[in-house]
N, C-alpha and C positions, 0 to 999 in steps of 0.2 A: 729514154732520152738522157741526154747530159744532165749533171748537176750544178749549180749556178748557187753558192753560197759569198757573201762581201759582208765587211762591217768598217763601219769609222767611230769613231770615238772623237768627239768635242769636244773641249776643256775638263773629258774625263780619264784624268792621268792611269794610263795601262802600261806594263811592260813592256816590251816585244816578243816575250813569252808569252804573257798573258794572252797577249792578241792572237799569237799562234794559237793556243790551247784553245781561245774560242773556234778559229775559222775551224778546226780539226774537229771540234764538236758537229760545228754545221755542216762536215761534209761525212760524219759518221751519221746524222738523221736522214742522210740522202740516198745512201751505200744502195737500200732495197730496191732505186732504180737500176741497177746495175749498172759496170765501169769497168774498166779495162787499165787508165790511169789516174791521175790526180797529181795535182798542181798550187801551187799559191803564192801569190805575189805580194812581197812586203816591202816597207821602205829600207832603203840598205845603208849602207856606211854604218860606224859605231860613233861617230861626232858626238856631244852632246852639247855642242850649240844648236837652240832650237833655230836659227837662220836658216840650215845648214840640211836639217828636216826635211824628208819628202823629195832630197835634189835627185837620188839614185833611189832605182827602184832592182832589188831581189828576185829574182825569179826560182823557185824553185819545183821540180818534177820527179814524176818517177811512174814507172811502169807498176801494172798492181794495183795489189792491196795499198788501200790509206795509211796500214800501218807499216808498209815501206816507205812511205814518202814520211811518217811521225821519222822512222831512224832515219832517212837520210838527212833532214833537219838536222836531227840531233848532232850527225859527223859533223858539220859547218862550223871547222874552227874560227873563222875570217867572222860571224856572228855574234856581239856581244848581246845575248838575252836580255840584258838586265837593263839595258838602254831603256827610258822612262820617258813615254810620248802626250805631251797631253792631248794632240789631234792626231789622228792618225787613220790611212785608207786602207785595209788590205782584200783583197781579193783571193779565193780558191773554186777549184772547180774539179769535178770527176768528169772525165769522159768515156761516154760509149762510142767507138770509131765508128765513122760514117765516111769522112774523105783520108783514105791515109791507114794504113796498118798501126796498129797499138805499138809506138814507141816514146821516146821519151822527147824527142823533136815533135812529134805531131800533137803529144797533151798540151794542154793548155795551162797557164795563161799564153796565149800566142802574142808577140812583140810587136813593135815595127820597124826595128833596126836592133843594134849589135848595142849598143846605149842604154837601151829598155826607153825612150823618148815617150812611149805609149804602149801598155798594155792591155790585151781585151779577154772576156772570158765570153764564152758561146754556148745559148744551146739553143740546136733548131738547123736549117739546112739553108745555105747561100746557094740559090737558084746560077743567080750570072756569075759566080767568080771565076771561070774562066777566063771571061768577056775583061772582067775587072783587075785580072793576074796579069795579061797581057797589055792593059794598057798601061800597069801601073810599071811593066818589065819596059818599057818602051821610052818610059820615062828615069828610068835607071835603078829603079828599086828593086832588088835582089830577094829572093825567096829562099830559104830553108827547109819547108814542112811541104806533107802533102793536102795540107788544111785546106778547106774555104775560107776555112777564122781566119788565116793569116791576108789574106786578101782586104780584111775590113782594120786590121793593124796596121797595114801599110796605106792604105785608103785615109785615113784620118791623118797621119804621117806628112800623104802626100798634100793634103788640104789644109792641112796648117800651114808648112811650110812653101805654098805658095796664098799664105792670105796677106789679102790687100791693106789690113790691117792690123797690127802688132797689138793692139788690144782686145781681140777676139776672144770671145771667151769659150770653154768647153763644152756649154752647150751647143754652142751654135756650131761647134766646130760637129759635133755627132750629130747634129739636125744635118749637115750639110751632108754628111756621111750617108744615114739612113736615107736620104732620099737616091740615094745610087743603088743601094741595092733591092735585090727580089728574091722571093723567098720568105721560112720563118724563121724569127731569130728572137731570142731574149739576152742583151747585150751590157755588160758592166766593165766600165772604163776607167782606167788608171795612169795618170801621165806626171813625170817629172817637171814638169809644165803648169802644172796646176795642184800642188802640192796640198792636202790635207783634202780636195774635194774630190767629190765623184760624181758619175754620171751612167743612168742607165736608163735604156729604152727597148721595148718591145714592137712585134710583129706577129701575132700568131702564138708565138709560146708564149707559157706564164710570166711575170714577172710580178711581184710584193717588195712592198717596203715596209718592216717594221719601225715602230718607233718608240723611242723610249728615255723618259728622264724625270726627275723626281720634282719637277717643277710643272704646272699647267702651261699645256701648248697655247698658242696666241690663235688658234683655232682650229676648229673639227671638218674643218673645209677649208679644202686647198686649191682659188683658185687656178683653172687651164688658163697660160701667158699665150697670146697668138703673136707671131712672127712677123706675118705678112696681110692679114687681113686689115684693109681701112676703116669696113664699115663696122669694127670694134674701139675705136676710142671710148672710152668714157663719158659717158653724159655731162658726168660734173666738171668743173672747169678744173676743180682740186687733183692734182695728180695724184697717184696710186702711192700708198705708203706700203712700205716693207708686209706692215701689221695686214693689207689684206692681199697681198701676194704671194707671202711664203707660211710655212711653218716655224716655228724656233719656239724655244722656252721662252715662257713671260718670267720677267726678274730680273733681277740683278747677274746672278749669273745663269748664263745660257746655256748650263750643262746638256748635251743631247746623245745621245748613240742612237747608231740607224743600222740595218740589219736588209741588204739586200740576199732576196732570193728566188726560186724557181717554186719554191715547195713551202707549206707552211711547218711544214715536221720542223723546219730547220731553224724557225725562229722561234718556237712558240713556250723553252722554256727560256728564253730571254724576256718577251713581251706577248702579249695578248691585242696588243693595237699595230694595225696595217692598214696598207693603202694598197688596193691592187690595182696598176698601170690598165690603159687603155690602149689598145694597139694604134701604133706611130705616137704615145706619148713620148716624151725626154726629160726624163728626172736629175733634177740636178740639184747635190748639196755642195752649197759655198757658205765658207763664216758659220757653220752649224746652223744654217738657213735652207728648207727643203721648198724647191719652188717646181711648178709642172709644166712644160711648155709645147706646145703645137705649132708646126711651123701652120698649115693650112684648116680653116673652123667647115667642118660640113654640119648638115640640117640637123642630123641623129645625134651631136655633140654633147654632151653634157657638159656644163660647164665651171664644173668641180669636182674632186676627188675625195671623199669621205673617209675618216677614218672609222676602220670598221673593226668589230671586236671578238677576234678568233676564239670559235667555243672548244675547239679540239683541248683535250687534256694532255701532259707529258705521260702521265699514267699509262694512257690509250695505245701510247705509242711503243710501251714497253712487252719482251715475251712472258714478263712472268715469269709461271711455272711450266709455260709449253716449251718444246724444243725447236719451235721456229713460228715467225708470224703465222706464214699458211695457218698452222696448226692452229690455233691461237683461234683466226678470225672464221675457221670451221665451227669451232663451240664458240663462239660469240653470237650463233646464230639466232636462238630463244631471244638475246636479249635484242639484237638487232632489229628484228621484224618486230618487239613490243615498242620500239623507237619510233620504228616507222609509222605502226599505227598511232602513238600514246598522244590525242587530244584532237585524233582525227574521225576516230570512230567510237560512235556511241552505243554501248551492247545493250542498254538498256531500251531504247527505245530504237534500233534497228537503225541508225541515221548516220552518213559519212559525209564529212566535210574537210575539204579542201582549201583551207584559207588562201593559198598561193591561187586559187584558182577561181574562187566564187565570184568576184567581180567581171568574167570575162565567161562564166557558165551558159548562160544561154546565147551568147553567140558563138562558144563550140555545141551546142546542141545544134545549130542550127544548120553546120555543115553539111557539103556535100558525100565527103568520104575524111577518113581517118588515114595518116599514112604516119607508120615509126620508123622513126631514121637511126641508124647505128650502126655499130661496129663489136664486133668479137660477142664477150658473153651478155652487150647489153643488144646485141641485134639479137639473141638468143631468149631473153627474158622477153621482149617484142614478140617474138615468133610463139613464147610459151604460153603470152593472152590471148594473144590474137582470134583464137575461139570465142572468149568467152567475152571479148571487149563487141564481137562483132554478134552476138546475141544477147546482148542487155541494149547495145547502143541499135541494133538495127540498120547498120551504116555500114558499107562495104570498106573493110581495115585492109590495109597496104605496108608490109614489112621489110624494110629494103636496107639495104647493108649500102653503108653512106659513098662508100668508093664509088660502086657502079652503078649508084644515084645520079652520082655526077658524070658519072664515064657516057652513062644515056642522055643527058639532060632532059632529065623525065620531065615531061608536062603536070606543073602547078598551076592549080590559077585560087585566085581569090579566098572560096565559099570553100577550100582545103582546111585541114587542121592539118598541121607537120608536128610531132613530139618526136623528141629529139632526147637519148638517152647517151646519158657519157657518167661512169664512176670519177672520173676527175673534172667533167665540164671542159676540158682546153682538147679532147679528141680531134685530133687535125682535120680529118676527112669530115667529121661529124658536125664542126663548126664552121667549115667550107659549106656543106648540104646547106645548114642553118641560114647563109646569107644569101645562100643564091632565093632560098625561098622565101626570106624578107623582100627580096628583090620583086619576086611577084605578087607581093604582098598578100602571101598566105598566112592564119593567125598561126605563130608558133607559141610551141610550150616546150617546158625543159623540166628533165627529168632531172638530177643529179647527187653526188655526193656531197658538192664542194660548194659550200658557201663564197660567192664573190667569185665562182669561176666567170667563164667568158661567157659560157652556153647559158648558165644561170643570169647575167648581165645583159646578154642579147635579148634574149627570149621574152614574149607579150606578157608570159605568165609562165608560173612553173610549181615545181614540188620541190624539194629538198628530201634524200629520201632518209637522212637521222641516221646510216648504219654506222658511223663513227670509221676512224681514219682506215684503211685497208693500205696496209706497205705489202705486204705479200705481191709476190708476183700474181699468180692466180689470183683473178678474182672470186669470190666466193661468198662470202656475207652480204654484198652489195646486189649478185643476183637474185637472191631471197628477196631481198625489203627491195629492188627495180622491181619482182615479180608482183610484191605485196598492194605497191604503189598503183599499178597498170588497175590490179583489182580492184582498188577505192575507187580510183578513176572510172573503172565500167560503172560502179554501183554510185558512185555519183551522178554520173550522166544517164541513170537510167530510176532515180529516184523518182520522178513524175507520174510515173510508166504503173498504172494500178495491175495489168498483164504480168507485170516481173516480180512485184512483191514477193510472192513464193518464193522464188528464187531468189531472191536478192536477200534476205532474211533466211534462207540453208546456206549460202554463202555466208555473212555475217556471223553466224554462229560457228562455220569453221575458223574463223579469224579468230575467235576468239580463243579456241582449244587448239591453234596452230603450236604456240612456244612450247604447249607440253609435250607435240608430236614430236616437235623437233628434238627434244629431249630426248625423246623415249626411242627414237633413230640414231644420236649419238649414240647410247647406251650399246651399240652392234660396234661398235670400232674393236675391238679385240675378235669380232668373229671378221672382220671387213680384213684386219691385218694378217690373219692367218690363210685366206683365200689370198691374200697380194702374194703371198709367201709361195703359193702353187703357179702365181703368174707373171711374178719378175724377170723371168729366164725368157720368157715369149718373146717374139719379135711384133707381133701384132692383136690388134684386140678388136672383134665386130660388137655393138652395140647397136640393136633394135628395139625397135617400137615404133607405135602411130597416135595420132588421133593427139591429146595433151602433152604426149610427150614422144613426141619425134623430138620436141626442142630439148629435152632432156636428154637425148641419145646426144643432139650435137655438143652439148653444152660439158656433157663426160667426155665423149669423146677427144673435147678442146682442152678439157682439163688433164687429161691421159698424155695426151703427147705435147703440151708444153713443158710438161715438169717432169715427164719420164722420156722423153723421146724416142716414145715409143710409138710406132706408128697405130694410129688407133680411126675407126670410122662411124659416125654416125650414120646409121641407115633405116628408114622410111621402112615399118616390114611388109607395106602391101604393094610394095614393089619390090619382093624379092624376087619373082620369077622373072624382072628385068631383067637379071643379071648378078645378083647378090649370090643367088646362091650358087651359082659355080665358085666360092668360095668357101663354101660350108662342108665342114669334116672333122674327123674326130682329131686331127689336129690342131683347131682351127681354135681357141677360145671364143665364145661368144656371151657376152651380156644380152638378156632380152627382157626389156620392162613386162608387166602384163599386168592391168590392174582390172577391178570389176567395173567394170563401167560401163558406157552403151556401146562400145566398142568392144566389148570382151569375146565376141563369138569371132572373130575377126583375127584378133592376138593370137588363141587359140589355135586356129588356123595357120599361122605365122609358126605358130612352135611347133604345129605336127611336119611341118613341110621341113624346118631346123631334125627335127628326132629321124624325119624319114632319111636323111641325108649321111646318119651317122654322127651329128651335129651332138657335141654336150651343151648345152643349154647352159648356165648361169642366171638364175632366176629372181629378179626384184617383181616382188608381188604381194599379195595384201594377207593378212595375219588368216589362218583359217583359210585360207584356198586352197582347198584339199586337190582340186580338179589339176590346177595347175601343178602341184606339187607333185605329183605323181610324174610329172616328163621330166623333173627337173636334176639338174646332173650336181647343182650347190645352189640352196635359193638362201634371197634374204628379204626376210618377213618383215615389212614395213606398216606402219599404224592405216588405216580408212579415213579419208576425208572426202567432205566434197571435190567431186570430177576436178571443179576450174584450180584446185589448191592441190593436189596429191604430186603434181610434179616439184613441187619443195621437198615434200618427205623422199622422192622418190633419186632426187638430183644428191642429194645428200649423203649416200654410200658411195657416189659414183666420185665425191671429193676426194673423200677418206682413203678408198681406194687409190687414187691417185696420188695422195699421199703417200700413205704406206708402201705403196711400186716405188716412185721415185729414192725414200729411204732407205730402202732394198741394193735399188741399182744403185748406191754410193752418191746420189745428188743433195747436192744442200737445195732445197725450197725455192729459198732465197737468197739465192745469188747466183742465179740460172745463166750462164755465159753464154747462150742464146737468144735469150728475152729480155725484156726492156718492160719498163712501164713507160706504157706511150702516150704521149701525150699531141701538142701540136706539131705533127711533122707532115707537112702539105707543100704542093708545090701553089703559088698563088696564081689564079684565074684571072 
């Protein structure tokens, strides 16, 4: 998705360098979504009457890289840098094109006239601007680009300049906005009009507001303003003061800076204190006064906004000594899954506890069935418990990938559990699933990365799964500690259970020698890169197995051809005589998992069918298995654990691998000009 970075500054005197050099930081923590151009809107003129301030507003773009758009800045001789603002709004944004080929008209910030009157920056997809281009062309307003953003530039344009009253303010003027359109959007507004303030409101995608000033705020709750609702006045005959409607510094002076964004990467070496909007909220800072308004109050309302206190480190966010994130949050993996468990599971006395979830325990035990909703590698980690959730729990488990959740409008009722896994929490398809099955009032729970996302904000109950920030495109850290997480969860819901003890206590004990397997699995990356070395040139890669880890096959598979594009398949091997194997030959590469398990006479079978064919095998299998090793054409010897856990060690050369291929074929990791970190991009229901 796009990137969405804004700052203002309140009676805190900045250059117009300075301000540049920040937004160009907040749209470098953003880059690993991937973009095509980039954009940033400042106050223009060189005046230094501050009257005079805020009246023209800059627009500046470029195709590319961020650091074309730092030089093209730099040529702006008509620019004096050194102009000295003490309020001031500016806005930047990266996009990945969706309406409109990557050019330097369709980046953002999109306008609404030749003026700059109003600018808006967008991430997320305008469902009707068609609907909204035409009638806005009808009424005389002229288009440029082949955006939808420019649709909601001209939209605001058009509603001012026919308001019934000359004192309308910004807010109201983008409440009146957002209720025209459909779709998702995360939206940051900038007008010559309203000089020094801003305004921004969601739908689906993320939005945050940090905040930050050396003085204590006038409160840690911010009430929601309603528009239109009656039966909200206030009880007290006293009318509302400033002190409990907004935010602002308590003191004398009201120094503030605020920090709109999409992402928290982008704020967090500015501030550690945010506010994450609520879909159809409208944030609005006037006078360095942050207040939160809703035109319409429903029943699920909360009726304040918190500020909340971001744990992510800048540290976390940097590569090091690796040569790209991917790489990076590969060997992050030992410490990731010790995250996920550390204060949830007790080794010493066999016990797992779930804070986010003990208050609402026995009425998921007491469901009908279990069903995991997802998308990409977290419908993957789903698919990878799903055995071992549905024999600890006893309860028929349901893994559905969230698109064609909704594409069926699968029957929910009540007595359901839905868990709902997203690495970001704002998964479009995955957060649509989420509400349709509030709607039938199924109990949900959320899986996720992100503190304060939506999934994590909707959801009855949930987990946090601790693996710490993932920028890489691939995900990879966060399928470990989603897989690790699914496992407490069995073994929680199945603690009661005096039948499972055995079990549930051989589990618990791999948990706890997981981080050093995982260890002892990176340690093969120099034998993983020297196989990548015989298979870069390929056009195609087969990857089988069953039983634990078919989801492993899909989950390499997915990892292979986002980052290599290389076309690669996960395949089921007891259904190769479907049809798999009229693909299998000695030119054919093939990965084939094979671990000792209860399934291993089966596997075995699977590779004599592979050998009989002419097939060279490619072998992940278990340290000492002689039997296997004997068909095998290149194997890699991975640690033993328990069945429900060896698809960690097992998924983990299949990273590396993919790694090391993409490297190979000349691709950077991260910065895939194919792939996106996705987030909310849904059409609305």
């Amino acid at each position: 998705m796009c990137g969405i970075f804004a700052y203002l500054n309140h009676l805190v005197p900045r250059t117009r360098r300075e301000i540049i050099e920040i937004l160009f930081k907040g749209l470098q923590r953003l880059e690993y979504r991937g973009y095509d151009s980039a954009g940033i809107g400042i106050d223009g003129g060189n005046n230094k009457d501050r009257s005079d301030k805020g009246k023209q507003i800059c627009i500046i773009k470029r195709n590319g890289k961020i650091k074309l758009l730092e030089e093209e800045v730099s040529k702006q001789e008509d620019i004096d840098f050194d102009v000295e603002y003490e309020t001031h709004f500016a806005a930047a944004h990266i996009r990945w094109a969706t309406h409109g080929v990557p050019n330097i008209v369709n980046a953002h910030p999109q306008r609404s006239d030749k003026d700059n009157e109003f600018i808006v920056i967008h991430n997320g997809i305008i469902t009707n601007h068609k609907i909204l281009q035409k009638f806005l062309e009808s009424q005389g307003y002229g288009f440029e680009s082949e955006t939808d953003t420019e649709s909601i530039a001209k939209l605001i344009k058009y509603v001012y300049d026919n308001s019934e009253n000359e004192e309308i303010s910004f807010a109201t003027l983008v409440e009146r906005v957002i209720q025209q359109l459909e779709g998702a959007f995360a939206l940051v507004f900038k007008s010559v009009h309203f000089p020094g303030q801003a305004v921004c409101t969601r739908r689906g995608s993320p939005m945050m507001i940090g905040v930050k000033s050396e003085h204590k705020f006038s409160t840690d709750h911010i009430p929601v303003l309603y528009r239109t609702c009656k039966e909200l006045k206030p009880s007290s005959p006293l009318p509302r003061t400033e002190a409990s409607t907004s935010l602002y510094p308590v003191g004398e002076e009201k120094s503030v800076e605020y920090y709109f964004a999409s992402d928290a990467s982008a704020i967090i070496e500015h501030t550690n204190q945010a506010i994450f909007l609520e879909d159809d909220d409208v944030a609005a800072v006037v006078d360095g006064c942050l207040s939160i308004h809703r035109v319409e109050r429903t029943a699920s309302d909360c009726s304040a906004r918190g500020i909340q206190i971001l744990q992510v480190e800048l540290q976390q966010m940097m590569k090091g000594s690796y040569s790209s994130f991917m790489q990076k949050e590969i060997f992050e993996q030992p410490e990731s899954v010790v995250n996920t468990m550390r204060g949830r599971v007790n080794f010493a006395d066999n016990t797992v506890i779930l804070g986010g979830l003990k208050d609402l325990i026995k009425d998921i035990r007491r469901c009908r069935r279990l069903l995991i909703i997802a998308c990409g590698t977290s419908y993957h980690s789903g698919l990878a418990t799903r055995q071992i959730l549905e024999e600890l729990t006893e309860l028929p488990v349901m893994v559905e990938l969230s698109s064609d959740f909704l594409d069926r409008s699968t029957p929910v009722y009540r007595d359901d559990v839905c868990i709902f896994l997203s690495q970001s929490g704002e998964t479009g398809d995955t957060l649509m699933a989420l509400r349709y099955c509030k709607g039938r009032r199924a109990l949900t729970v959320g899986i996720t990365n992100t503190v304060g996302s939506s999934i994590s904000r909707e959801t009855d109950c949930g987990v946090h799964v601790n693996a710490g920030p993932e920028i890489g495109v691939a995900s990879t850290k966060v399928y470990s500690s989603q897989f690790v997480a699914l496992i407490m969860f069995a073994l929680m819901m199945s603690e009661d259970r005096i039948s499972m003890q055995k079990r549930r206590k051989e589990i618990i004990q791999g948990l706890q020698s997981l981080p050093d397997q995982i260890k002892e699995v990176l340690n093969l990356d120099e034998q993983i890169q020297k196989l990548a070395s015989d298979l870069y040139q390929q056009k195609s890669v087969l990857i089988m197995g069953r039983g634990y880890h078919y989801a492993t096959c899909l989950e390499g598979a997915l990892k292979i051809k986002e980052i290599t594009f290389m076309h690669s398949e996960g395949i089921l091997a007891g259904e190769l005589k479907h049809g798999a194997l009229a693909l299998v030959d000695h030119r054919m590469p093939i990965i084939m998992i094979v671990m000792q398990d209860l399934i291993y006479a089966k596997c075995q079978n699977a590779l004599q069918q592979v050998v009989a064919r002419q097939g060279r095998p490619i072998l992940i299998c278990g340290k000492d298995d002689e039997e296997t090793m004997k068909n095998a054409y290149r194997a890699i010897q991975v640690p033993h654990t328990v069945d429900c856990l060896q698809g960690i060690l097992s998924v983990i050369p299949l990273q590396l691998l993919a790694f090391h291929l993409a490297v190979l074929r000349g691709y950077d990791v991260d910065d895939n000009k194919r792939l996106r970190k996705i987030e909310a991009d849904y059409v609305a229901m």
